[in-house]
N, C-alpha and C positions, 0 to 999 in steps of 0.2 A: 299298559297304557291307561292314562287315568283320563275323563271329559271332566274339565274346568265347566261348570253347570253355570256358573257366573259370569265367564264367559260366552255362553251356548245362549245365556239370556239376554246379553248384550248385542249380539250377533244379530240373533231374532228380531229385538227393538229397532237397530239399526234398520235390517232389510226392510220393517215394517214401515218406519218414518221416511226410508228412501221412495219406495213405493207412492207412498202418500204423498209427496214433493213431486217426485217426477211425474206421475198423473194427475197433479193439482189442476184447479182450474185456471189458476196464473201459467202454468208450464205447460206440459204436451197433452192431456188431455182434452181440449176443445178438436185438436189436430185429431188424437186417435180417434175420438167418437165420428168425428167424420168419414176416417178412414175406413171406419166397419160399417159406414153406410148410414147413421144413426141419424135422427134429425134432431137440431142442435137443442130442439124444447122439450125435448123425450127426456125422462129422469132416470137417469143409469141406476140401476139396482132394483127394480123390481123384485125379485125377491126377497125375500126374508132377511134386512139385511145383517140382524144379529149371525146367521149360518154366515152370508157374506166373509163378514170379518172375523166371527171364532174361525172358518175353513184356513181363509190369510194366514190366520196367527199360527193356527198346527202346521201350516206350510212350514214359516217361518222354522218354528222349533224342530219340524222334522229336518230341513234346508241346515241348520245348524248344527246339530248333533250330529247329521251326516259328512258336513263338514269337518267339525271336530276328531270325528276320526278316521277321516283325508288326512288330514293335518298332523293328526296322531300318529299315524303310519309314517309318512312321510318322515316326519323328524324320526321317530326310529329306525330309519333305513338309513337315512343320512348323520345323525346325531347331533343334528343341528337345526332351528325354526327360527327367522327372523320376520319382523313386520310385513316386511318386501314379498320375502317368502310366501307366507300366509295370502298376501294380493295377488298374488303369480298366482298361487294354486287358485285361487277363489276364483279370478279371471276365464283361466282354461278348463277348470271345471263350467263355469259358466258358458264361456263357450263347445265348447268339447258336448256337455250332457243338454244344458236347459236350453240355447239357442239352435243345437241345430236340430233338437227332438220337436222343438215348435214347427221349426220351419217348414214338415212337410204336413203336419196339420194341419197348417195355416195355406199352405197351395191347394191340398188338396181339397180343404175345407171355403175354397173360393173369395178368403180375405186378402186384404191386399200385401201386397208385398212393404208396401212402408207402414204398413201397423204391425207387420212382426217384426219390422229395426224396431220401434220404437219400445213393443216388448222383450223385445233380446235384449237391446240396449239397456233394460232396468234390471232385468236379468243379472247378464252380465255386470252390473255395478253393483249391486245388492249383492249376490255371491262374492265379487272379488272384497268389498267392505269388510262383509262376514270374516272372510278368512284372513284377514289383515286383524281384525279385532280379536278371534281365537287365537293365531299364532302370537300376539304379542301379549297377553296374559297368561 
């Protein structure tokens, strides 16, 4: 099994720019920061936010490589990978691993239950993207 790296980088960029869309301030970010209680004139990021975003990005490339060889496997059990395919796995890995390991984080950690759809929800699209973009390269 070989990782298409040019892939695994596209992957990456996508989840990164979906991220950044779906927590825009035009889209569901004014909502989430509510929902974790935040008040609306607080400046999200307080820390450092170079770590911030290099952490994001190693996500990203680790979130894709990991993918990649899901995806890897998968076609050599089947001996077949279509785009489709690729979004199926990305999807239920998404849900299967990253939305429901948040999930009890997020109860037990006392946040609301609609600010973990909304990060499952990017989760889940940022993973099924990913895997739609590796499988079809």
């Amino acid at each position: 099994m070989e990782l298409n790296f040019l892939a695994i980088g596209l992957a990456a960029l996508a989840g990164i720019v979906i991220g950044a869309v779906w927590f825009g301030p035009k889209t569901f970010f004014p909502l989430w920061w509510k929902l974790l209680g935040r008040n609306p004139s607080d400046q999200p990021g307080t820390a450092n936010m170079a770590v911030v975003f290099g952490s994001t990005f190693l996500s990203a490339i680790i979130q894709s490589i990991v993918m990649g060889v899901v995806i890897g496997l998968a076609e050599n059990a089947t001996g077949e990978m279509s785009t489709l395919t690729g979004l199926a796995t990305g999807a239920l890995l998404g849900v299967g691993f990253a939305a429901s390991a948040s999930l009890s984080h997020h109860l037990f950690g006392g946040f609301a239950f609609k600010a973990w759809v909304l990060e499952a929800g990017q989760d889940i699209v940022s993973l099924a993207a990913m895997g739609a973009i590796i499988a079809s390269l």
